[in-house]
VOGU-3710 file (C-alpha; in Angstrom, 3 decimals, decimal comma):
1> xxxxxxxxxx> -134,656/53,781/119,246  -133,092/51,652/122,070  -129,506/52,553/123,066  -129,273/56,001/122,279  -129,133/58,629/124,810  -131,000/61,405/124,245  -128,632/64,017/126,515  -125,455/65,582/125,756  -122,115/63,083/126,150  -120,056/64,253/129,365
11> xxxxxxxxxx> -116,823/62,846/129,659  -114,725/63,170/132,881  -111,829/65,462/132,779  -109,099/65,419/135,259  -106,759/68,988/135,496  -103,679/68,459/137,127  -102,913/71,650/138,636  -99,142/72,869/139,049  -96,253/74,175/136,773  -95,008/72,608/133,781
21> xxxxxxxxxx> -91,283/71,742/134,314  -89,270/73,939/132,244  -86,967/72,492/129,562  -84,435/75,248/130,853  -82,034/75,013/133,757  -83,300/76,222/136,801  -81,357/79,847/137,299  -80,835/80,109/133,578  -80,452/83,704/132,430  -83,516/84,327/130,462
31> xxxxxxxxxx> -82,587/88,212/129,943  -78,774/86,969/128,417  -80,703/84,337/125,809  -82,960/86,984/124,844  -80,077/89,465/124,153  -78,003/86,807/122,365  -80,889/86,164/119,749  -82,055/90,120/119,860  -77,815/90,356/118,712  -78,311/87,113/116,425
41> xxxxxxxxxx> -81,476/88,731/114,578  -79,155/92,173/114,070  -76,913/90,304/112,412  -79,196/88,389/110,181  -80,254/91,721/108,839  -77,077/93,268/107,189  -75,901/89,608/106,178  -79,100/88,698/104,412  -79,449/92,577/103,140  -75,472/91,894/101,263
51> xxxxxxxxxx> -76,798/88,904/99,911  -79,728/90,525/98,150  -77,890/93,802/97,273  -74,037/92,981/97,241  -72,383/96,492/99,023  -75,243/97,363/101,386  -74,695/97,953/104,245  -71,103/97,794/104,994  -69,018/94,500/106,661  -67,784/96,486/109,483
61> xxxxxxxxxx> -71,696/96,635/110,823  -71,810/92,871/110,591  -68,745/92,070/111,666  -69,437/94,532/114,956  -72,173/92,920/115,528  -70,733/89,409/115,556  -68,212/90,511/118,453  -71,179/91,216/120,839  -72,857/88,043/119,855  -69,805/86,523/120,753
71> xxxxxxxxxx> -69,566/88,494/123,802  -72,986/87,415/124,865  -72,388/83,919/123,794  -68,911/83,706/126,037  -70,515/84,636/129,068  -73,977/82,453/128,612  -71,493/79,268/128,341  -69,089/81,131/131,386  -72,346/81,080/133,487  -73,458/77,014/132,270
81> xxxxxxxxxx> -69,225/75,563/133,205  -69,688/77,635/136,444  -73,170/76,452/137,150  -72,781/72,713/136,319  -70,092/71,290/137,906  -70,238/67,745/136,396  -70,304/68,920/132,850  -67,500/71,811/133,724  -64,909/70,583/131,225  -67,256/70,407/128,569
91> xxxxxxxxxx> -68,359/73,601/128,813  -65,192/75,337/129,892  -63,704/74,710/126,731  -67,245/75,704/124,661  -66,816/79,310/126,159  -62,759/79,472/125,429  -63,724/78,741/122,089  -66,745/81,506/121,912  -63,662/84,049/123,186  -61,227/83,136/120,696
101> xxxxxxxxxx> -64,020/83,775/118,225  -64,617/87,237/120,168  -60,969/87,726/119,979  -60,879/87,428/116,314  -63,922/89,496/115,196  -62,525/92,245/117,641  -59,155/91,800/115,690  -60,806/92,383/112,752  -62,758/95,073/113,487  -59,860/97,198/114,922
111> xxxxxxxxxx> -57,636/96,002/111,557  -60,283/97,170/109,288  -60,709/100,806/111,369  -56,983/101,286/110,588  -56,257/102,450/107,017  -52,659/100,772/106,814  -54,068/97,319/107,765  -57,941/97,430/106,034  -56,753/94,919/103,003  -55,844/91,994/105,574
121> xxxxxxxxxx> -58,995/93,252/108,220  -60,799/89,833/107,485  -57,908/87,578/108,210  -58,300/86,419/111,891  -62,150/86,357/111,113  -61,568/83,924/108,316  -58,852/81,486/110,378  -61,113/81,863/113,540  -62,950/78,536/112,946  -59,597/76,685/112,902
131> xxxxxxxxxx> -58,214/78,444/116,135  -61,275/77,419/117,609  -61,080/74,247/116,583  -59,144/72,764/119,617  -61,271/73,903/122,320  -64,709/73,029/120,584  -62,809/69,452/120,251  -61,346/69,093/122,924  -65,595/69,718/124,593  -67,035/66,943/122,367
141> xxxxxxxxxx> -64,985/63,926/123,199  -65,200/64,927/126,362  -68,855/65,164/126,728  -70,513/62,224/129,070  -67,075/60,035/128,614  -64,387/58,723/130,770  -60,535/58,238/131,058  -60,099/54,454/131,748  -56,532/52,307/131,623  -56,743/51,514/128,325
151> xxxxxxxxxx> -58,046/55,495/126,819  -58,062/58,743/127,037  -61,333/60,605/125,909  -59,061/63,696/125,180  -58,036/62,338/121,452  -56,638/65,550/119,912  -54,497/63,918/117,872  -56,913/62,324/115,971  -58,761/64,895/115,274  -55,628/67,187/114,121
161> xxxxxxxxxx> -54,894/64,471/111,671  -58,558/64,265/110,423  -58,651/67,817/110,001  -55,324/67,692/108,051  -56,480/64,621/105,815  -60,135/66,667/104,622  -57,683/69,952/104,105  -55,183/67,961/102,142  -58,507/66,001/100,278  -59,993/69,535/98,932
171> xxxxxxxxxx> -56,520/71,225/98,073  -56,216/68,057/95,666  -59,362/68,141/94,378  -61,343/71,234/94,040  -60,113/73,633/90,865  -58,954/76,370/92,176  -57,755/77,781/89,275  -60,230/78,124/87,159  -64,103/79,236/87,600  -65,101/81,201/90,894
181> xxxxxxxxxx> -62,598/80,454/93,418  -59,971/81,558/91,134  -61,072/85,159/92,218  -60,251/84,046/95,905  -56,857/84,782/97,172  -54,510/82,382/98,253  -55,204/82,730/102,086  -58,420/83,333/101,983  -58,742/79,858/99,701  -56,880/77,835/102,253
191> xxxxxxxxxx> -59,105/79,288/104,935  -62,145/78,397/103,492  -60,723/74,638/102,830  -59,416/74,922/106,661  -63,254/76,159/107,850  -65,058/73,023/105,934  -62,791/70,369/107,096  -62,537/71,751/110,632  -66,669/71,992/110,620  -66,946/68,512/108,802
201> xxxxxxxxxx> -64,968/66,777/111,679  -66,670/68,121/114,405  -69,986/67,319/112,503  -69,068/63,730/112,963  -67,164/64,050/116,592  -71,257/65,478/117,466  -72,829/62,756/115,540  -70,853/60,116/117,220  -72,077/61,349/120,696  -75,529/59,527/120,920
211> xxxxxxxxxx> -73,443/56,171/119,975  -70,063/56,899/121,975  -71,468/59,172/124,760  -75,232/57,572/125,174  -76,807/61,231/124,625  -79,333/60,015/121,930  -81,969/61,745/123,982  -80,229/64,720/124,735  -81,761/67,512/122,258  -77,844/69,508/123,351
221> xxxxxxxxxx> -76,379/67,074/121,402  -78,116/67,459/118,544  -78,589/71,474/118,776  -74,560/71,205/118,894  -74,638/69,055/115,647  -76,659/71,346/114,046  -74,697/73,933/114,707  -71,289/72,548/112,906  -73,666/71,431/109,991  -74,873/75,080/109,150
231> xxxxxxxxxx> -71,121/75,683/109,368  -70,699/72,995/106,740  -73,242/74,446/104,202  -71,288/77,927/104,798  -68,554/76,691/103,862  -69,627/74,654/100,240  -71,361/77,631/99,703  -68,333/79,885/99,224  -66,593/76,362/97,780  -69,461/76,604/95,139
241> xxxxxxxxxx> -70,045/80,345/94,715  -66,564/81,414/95,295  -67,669/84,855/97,145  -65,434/85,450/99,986  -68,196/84,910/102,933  -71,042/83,758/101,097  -73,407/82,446/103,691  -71,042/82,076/106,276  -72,299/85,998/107,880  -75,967/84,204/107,556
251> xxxxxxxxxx> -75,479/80,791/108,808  -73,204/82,793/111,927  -75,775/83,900/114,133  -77,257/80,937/113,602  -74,604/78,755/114,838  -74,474/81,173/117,701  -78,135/80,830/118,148  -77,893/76,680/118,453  -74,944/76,642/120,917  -76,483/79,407/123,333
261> xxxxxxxxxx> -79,672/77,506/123,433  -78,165/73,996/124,121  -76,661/75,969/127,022  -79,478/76,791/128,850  -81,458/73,164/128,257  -81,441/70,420/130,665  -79,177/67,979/130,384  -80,943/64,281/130,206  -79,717/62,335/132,767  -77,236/59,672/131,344
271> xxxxxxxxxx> -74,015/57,540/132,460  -70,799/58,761/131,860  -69,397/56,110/129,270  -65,922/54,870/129,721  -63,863/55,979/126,570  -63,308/53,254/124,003  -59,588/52,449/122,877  -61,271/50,910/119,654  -62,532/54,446/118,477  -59,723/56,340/118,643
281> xxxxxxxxxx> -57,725/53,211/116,896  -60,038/52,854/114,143  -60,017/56,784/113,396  -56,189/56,494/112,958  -56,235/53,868/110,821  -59,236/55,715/108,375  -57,254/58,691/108,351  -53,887/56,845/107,997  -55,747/55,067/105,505  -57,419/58,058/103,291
291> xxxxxxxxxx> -53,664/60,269/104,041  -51,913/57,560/102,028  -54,561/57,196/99,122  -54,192/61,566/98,501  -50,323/60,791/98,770  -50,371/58,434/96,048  -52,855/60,152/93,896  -51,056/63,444/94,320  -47,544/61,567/93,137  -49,233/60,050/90,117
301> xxxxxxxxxx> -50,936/63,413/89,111  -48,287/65,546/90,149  -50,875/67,629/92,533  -50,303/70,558/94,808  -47,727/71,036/97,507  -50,408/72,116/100,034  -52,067/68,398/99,609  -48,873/66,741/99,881  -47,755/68,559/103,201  -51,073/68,101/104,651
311> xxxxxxxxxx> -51,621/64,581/103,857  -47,893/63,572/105,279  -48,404/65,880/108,135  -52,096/63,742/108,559  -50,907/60,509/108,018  -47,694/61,227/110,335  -50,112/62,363/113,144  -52,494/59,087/113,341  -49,584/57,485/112,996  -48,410/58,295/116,126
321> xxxxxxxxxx> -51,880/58,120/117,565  -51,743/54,519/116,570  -48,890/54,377/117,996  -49,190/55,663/121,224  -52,497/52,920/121,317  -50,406/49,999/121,055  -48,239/51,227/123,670  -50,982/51,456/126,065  -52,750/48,057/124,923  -48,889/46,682/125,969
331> xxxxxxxxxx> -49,338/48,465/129,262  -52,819/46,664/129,657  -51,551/43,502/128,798  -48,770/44,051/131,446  -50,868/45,563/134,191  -53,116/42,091/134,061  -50,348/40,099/134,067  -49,123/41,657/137,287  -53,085/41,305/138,397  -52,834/37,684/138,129
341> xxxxxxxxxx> -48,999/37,121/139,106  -47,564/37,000/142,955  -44,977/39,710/143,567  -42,778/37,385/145,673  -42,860/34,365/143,584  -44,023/34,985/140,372  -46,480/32,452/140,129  -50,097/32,797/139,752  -52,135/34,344/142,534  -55,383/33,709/143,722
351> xxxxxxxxxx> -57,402/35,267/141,709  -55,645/33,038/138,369  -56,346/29,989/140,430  -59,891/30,958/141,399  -60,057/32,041/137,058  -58,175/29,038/135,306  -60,647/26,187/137,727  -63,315/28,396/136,202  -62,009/28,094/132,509  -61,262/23,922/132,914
361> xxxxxxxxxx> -64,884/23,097/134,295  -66,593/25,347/132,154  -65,397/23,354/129,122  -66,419/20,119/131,407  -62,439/19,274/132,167  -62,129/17,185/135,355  -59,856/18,570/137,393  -57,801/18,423/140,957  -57,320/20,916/143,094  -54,387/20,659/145,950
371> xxxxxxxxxx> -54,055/22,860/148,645  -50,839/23,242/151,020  -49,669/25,011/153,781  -46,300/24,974/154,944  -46,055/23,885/158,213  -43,435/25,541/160,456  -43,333/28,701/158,239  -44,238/30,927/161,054  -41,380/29,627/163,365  -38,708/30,487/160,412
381> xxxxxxxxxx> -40,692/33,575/159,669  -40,290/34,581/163,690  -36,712/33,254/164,282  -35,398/34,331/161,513  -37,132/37,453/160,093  -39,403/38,412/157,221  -36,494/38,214/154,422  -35,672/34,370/155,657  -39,749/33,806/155,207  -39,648/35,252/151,958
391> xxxxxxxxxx> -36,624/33,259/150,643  -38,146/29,552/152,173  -41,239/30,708/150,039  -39,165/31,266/146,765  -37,700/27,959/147,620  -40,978/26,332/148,075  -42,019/27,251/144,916  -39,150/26,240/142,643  -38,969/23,141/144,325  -43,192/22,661/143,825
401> xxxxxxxxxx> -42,844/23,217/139,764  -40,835/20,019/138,972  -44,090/17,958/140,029  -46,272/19,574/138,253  -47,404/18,151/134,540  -48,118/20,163/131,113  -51,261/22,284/131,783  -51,550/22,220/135,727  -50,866/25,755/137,315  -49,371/26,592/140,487
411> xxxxxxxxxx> -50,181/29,633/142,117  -49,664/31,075/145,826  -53,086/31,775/147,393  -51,267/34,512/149,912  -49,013/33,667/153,177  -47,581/30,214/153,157  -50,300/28,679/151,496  -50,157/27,668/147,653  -52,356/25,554/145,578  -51,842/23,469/142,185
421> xxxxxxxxxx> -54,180/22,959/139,449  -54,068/19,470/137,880  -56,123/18,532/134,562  -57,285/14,837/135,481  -57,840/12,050/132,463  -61,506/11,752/132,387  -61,109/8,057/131,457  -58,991/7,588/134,542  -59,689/7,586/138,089  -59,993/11,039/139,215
431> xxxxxxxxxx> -60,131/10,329/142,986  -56,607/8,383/142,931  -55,000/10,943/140,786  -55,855/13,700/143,129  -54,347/11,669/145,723  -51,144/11,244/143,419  -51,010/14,667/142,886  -50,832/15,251/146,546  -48,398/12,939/147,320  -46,103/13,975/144,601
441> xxxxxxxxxx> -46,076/17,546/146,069  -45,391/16,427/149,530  -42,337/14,319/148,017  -40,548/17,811/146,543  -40,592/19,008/149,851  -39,004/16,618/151,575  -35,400/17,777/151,945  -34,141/20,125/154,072  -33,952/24,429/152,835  -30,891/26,287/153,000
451> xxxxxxxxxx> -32,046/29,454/154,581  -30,250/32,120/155,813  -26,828/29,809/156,709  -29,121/27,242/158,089  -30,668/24,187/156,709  -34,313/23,985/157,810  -36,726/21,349/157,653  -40,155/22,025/156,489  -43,050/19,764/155,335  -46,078/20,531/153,850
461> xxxxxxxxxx> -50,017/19,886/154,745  -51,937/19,092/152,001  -55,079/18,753/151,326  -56,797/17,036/147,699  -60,433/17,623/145,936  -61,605/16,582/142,339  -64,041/18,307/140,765  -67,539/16,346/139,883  -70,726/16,820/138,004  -72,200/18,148/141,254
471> xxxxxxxxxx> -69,329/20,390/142,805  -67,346/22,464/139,488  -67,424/25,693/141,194  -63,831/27,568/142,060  -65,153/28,512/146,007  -66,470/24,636/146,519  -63,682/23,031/145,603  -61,261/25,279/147,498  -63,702/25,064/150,751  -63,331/20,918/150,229
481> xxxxxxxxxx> -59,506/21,383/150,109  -59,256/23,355/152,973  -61,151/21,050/155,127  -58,562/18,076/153,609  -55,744/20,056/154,907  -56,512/20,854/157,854  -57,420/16,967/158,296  -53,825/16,822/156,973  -52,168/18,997/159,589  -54,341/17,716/162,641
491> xxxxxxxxxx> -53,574/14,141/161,725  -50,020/14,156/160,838  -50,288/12,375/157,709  -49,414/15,034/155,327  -51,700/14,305/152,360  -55,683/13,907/152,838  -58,097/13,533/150,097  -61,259/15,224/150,604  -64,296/12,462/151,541  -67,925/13,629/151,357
501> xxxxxxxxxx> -68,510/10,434/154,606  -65,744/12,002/156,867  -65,869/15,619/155,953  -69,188/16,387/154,972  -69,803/17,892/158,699  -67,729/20,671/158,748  -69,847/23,322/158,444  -71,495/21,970/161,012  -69,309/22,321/163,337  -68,802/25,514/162,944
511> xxxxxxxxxx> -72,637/26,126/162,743  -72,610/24,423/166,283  -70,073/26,843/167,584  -71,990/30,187/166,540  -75,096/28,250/168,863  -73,159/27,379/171,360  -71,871/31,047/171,895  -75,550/32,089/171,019  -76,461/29,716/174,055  -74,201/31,674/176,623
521> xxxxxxxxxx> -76,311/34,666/176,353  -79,983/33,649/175,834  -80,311/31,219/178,926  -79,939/27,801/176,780  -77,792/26,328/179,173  -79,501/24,666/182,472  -77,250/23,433/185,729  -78,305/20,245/187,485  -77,105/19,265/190,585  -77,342/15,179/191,137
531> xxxxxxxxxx> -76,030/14,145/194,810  -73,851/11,042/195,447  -75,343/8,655/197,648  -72,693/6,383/200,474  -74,630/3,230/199,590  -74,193/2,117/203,034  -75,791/4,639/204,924  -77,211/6,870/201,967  -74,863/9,807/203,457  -74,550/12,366/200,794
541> xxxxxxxxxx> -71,022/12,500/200,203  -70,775/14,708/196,752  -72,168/16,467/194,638  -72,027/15,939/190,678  -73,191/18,841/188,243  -74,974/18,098/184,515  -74,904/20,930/182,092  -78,099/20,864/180,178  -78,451/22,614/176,679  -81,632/23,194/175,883
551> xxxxxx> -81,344/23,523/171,994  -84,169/25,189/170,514  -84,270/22,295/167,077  -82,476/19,564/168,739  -83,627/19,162/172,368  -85,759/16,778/173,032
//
């Protein structure tokens, strides 16, 4: 049958030799890992062995063996803050937290080997989520983001408040008085409510990283999520079964287990994002928002103190958080002021000249732009110092403002030159009010200024542009001005308008300059030597030399 081959099908395979890049860090310590889930797997045991058969083995075992997790786990995120430098403050503050956590298991295993203080053993194990809770924080909203002007990635604050607000949200709602937690004892209630609204917010401070800190990719940031949500289900679990631990000695090692390996793992590479004043400002106002709803519902139901204290102490918090963002939105709106205002005269600077012509021919506004320069300015400046200067400046521009109409701007470009603004009448003629414009400045400056016990007179160069269809942009029509003034100055007539027939060359000039200088040095220029002639007896009585340039485009 035609078209079918009668062999075997061979297809071409192409091995790539080499190794496969490891997902861990180059240097990572294998031999710690592989302790630190050896330790994790120990502790699995007992923990899932009390679950089955409550009383067997022992807590102390597990609760030993939690303090060398921890051990291992401090010095595996030690070795990652020491190794990466760029990611140190992230985690720095990881590994503080794993030896707080150390700190309290070892508490409690010393309490619990001493008779007198056995019955409150499990205390600093139960609070240790919440002392850890500012360092593990504090690592988050750190992670890939950026102080800028406006915020401050360290929002602890917030996150206090939140904290406070879920606390204040279960104390108000669960029953603790009735059905399994009613075997719980006070402390060891709260601590539970403290554990599940300290592991809830730092659920969502992880979940918010592949939006706020671009780490979408990054499998970290999701190990590191993963860990705070197995400390969420420990926590409902003792919420639902009301047994003091519950899964919390399972789900441990497990937590332990997540942050160890996210320690070791490449880090994707990814921007640093600037932090966002609009986060932190919208999580005050939820929490604000949710602090006075448990406030209201606890007056109308008459609920717990706990709730109440909490919620005020919550709402009192992002409060000031909101607070302190206004304040620094004020500052920003200050500190651009000042980046578009001249320190000597307070009027606008260059860069809110260069920014309002922008705004006016966007929208398709006609408008004219005047340039000055105040002639004799360096002769005061000389004579008379830098504080005489300053003050004819001043002077210059109170007496410039009176001229100017509703919606021009005057600014001060830098030194003694300043420039005005103008909106034009689109109906009218732009050309002549540009030239109005000028004129009317040059008229303000005509009297003398009283400076330093002297009365000195000092004109003004101007030079005029308009925008067009063809020519709206800022640099353009401050190029076209410049060349009018300086027309202005060498002239003597103190106002020019800018004219496309008689200034259209400028550039050109210059351009000739550069060649001629270019000319010195690559043999352009060519000396001729013509005699004079006596007509009368065709003596040669002088010589008269011609200076050739041979230009490479225009000789010919």
């Amino acid at each position: 049958m035609a078209g079918v081959h009668p062999g075997p099908v061979q297809a071409d395979v192409t091995l790539v030799d080499g190794p496969v890049r490891s997902r861990l860090l180059p240097g990572a310590p294998r031999w710690l890992l592989g302790l630190l889930v050896l330790a994790a797997v120990l502790c699995l045991i007992p923990a899932l062995l009390r679950l089955a058969r409550p009383g067997a083995p022992g807590p102390l075992v597990g609760v030993a063996l939690l303090a060398l997790l921890h051990l291992l786990l401090t010095g595996l995120l030690t070795w990652r803050a020491w190794t990466i430098g760029s990611e140190r403050a992230v985690w720095a503050r990881l590994a503080l937290g794993a030896a707080v956590f150390f700190a309290a298991v070892t508490s409690a295993v010393v309490l619990h080997l001493v008779p007198a203080t056995r019955s409150v053993a499990m205390v600093p194990l139960a609070w240790s989520g919440a002392a850890v809770f500012p360092f593990w924080y504090g690592a988050l909203v750190r992670w890939n983001r950026h102080s800028t002007s406006t915020a401050d990635p360290n929002d602890a604050l917030n996150g206090f408040s939140a904290v406070l607000a879920v606390d204040a949200l279960l104390n108000l709602t669960v029953d603790a008085g009735s059905g399994p937690l009613a075997e719980l004892p006070g402390w060891a209630l709260q601590a539970v409510f403290a554990q599940f609204a300290v592991s809830f917010v730092l659920l969502g401070t992880a979940l918010t990283l592949p939006s706020l800190g671009g780490l979408g990719r990054d499998p970290r940031t999701w190990l590191l999520a993963a860990s705070q949500g197995l400390w969420v289900v420990g926590a409902v679990s003792t919420l639902v079964t009301g047994v003091q631990g519950g899964w919390t000695p399972v789900v441990h090692p497990l937590v332990v287990v997540c942050v160890a390996v996210a320690a070791t793992l490449r880090s994707r590479g990814s921007a640093p994002q600037p932090a966002d004043p609009a986060a932190a400002t919208i999580g005050a106002f939820v929490v604000i928002l949710a602090s006075v709803a448990i406030l209201l519902v606890a007056a109308l139901t008459g609920g717990p103190a706990v709730a109440v204290g909490c919620a005020a102490l919550a709402a009192i918090g992002a409060g000031v958080r909101m607070a302190v963002n206004v304040s620094e939105l004020a500052q920003l709106a200050a500190t651009r002021r000042e980046a578009l205002t001249d320190d000597l005269t307070g009027l606008a600077n260059r860069r809110a000249v260069l920014r309002r012509i922008s705004e006016l021919t966007a929208e398709g506004t006609p408008v004219a732009l005047a340039l000055l320069d105040v002639d004799k300015f360096k002769e005061v400046n000389d004579a008379l110092g830098h504080a005489a200067g300053d003050d004819l400046l001043r002077q210059v521009a109170q007496r410039l403002s009176p001229a100017l109409r509703a919606g021009d701007l005057l600014g001060r470009l830098g030194g003694d030159e300043f420039a005005v603004v103008a909106v034009l009448d689109p109906d009218g003629d732009v050309r002549a009010a540009a030239l109005a414009l000028g004129e009317r400045l040059h008229e303000q400056l005509a009297e003398p200024f009283p400076v330093d016990g002297m009365f000195v007179h000092c004109s003004a160069s101007i030079g005029v542009t308009s925008s067009t269809a063809a020519v709206r942009q800022p640099a353009q029509l401050l190029r076209r001005a410049d060349v009018a003034m300086y027309d202005a100055k060498r002239s003597g007539r103190g106002v020019a308008r800018y004219d496309s027939a008689v200034h259209s060359d400028s550039s050109g000039h210059l351009a000739l300059v550069e060649q001629l200088r270019t000319a010195l040095t690559t043999d352009e220029l060519v000396l001729h030597h013509q005699p004079q002639l006596d007509v009368a007896d065709s003596r040669v009585v002088g010589v008269e030399c011609l200076l050739r340039w041979v230009h490479p485009e225009r000789a010919g």
